[in-house]
C-alpha positions as CSV (number, residue, x, y, z in Angstrom):
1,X,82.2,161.2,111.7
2,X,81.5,161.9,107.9
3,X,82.7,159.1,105.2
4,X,86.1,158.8,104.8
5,X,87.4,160.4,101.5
6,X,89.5,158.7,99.0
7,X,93.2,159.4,99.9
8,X,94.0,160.6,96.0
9,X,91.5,163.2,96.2
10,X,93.4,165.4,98.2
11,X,91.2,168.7,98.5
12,X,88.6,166.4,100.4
13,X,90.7,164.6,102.4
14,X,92.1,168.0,103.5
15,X,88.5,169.5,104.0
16,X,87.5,166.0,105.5
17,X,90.6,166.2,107.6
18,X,90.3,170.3,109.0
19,X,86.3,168.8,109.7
20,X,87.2,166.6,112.3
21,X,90.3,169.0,113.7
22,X,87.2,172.0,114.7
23,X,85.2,168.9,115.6
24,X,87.6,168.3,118.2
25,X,88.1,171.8,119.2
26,X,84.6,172.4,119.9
27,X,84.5,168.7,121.8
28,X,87.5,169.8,123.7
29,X,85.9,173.6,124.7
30,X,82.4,171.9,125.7
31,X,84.0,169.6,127.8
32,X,85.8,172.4,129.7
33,X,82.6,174.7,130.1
34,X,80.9,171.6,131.7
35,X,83.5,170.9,134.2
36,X,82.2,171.6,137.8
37,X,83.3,175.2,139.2
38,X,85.1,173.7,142.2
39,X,87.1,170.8,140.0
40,X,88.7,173.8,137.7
41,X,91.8,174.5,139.5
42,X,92.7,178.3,140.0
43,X,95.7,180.8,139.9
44,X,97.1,181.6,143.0
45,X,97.0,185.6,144.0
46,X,101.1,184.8,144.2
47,X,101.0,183.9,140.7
48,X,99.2,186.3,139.3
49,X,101.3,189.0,140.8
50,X,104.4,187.3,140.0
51,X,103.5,187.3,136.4
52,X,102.4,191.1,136.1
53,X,105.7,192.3,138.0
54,X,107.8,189.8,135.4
55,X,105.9,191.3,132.4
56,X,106.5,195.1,133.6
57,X,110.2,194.1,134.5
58,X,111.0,192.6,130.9
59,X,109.3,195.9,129.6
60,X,111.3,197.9,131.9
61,X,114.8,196.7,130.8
62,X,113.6,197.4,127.2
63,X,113.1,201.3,128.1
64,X,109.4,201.0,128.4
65,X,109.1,202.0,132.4
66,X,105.3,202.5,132.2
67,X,103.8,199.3,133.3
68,X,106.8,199.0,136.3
69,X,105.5,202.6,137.7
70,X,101.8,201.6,137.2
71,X,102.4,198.4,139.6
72,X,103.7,201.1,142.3
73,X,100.7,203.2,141.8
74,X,98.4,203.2,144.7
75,X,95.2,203.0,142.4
76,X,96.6,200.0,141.0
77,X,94.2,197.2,141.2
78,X,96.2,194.9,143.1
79,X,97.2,198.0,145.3
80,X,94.0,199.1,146.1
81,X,92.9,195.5,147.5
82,X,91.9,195.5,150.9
83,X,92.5,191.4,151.2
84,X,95.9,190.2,151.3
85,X,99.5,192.0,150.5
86,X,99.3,194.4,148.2
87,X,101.4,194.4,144.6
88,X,103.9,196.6,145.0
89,X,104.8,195.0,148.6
90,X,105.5,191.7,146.6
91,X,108.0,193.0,144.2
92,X,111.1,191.2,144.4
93,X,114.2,192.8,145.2
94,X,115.6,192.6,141.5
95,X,112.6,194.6,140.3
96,X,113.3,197.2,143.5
97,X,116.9,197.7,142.3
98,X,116.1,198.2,138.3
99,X,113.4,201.1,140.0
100,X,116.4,202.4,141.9
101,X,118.8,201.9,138.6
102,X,115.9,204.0,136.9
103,X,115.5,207.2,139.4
104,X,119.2,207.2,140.2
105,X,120.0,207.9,136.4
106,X,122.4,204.6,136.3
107,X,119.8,202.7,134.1
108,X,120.8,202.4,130.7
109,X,118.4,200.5,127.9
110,X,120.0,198.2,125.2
111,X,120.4,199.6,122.1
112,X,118.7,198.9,119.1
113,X,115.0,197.2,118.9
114,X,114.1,194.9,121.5
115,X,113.7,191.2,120.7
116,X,109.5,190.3,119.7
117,X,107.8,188.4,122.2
118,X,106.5,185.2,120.7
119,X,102.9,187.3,121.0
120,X,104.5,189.5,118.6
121,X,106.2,186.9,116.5
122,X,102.9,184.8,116.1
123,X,101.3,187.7,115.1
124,X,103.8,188.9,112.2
125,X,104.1,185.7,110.8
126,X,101.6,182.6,110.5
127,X,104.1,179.6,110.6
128,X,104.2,179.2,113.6
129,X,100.5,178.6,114.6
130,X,100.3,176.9,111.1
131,X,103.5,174.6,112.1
132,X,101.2,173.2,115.4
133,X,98.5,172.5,112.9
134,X,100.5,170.6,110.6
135,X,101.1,168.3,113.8
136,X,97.5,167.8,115.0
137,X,96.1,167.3,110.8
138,X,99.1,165.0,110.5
139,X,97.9,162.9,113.4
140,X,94.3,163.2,112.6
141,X,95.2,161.7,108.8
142,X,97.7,158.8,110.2
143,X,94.4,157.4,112.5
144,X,92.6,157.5,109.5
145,X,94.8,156.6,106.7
146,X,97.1,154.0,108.4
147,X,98.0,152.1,104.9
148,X,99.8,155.4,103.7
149,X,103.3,155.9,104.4
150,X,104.0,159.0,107.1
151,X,105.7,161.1,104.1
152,X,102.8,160.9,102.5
153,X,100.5,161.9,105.5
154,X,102.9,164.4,106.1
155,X,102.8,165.6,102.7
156,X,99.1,166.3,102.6
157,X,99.1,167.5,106.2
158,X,101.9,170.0,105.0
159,X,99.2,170.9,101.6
160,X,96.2,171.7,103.5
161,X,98.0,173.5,106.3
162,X,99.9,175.8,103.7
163,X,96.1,176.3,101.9
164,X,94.5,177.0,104.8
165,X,97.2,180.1,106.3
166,X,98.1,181.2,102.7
167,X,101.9,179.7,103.1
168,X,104.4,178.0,100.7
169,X,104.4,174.4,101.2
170,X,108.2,174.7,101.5
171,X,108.4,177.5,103.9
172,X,105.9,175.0,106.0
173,X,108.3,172.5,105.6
174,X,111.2,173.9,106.6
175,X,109.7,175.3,110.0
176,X,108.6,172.2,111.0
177,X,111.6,170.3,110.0
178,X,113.4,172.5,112.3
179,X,114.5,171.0,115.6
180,X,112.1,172.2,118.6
181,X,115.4,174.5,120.4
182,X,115.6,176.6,117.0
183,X,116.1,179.8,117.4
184,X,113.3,180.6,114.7
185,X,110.7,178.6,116.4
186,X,108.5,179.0,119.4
């Protein structure tokens, strides 16, 4: 750990404070690569194919059928296994009966532009990674500075965050002010 700045210097406590933030990061990512192969717990085949048929499902009621027909496919990766059930032997029966909406004709798609995924909406706008910074800078500065009140550490948290992503201090603000079932958040 470096020397603590002076909390009225607040470009170095913000530098000081990102500093220890990738310090942890790094700490956090070594300790994971050294875990033992057989304590790291894995995803179930069940899962996995679970997840794939929900993702090509969601696309499917949006209009994009491509990823639902690959799963049926047999070349498919998961079709093509010779251990266990194969994909499209797992899909559930809602998935079977928007295929059957699809090649009987009765499928219609919403209107309009489909809703972003939060992938999409993280990558169109920064707040939102920026806004779980704010948290883990803000909590880094409280251990640190415990004599300053938590508007103030919140207040500087807020400053370097907005710095660091290029964002109005305000904008930051009011996304994190937010409470966590917003609509606008993720």
């Amino acid at each position: 750990m470096t020397r603590l700045p002076a909390w009225r210097d607040q470009d170095a406590v913000a530098d000081w404070a990102w500093a220890e933030l990738e310090e942890a990061w790094s700490e956090a990512e070594r300790q994971h690569a050294m875990r033992r192969w057989d304590q790291v717990p894995g995803v179930p085949v069940s899962e996995v194919c679970r997840q794939i048929e929900q993702q090509a499902a969601a696309r499917a009621t949006r209009g994009d059928f491509g990823p639902l027909a690959d799963l049926l496919r047999p070349d498919h990766p998961m079709n093509a296994s010779s251990v266990g059930t194969r994909l499209r032997d797992r899909l559930s029966p809602a998935t079977w009966s928007l295929i059957a909406d699809r090649l009987t004709g009765t499928f219609k798609a919403k209107a309009g532009r489909p809703p972003m995924t939060s992938e999409e909406r993280r990558a169109s706008s920064p707040v939102h990674d920026a806004a779980e910074d704010v948290a883990a800078i803000e909590a880094i500065l409280k251990r640190a500075y415990p004599k300053q009140s938590s508007g103030q550490v919140r207040g500087c948290a807020l400053l370097s965050v907005g710095r660091r992503y290029g964002i109005e201090v305000e904008t930051l603000a009011k996304y994190v002010g937010r409470p966590a079932g917003d609509r606008r958040r993720l």
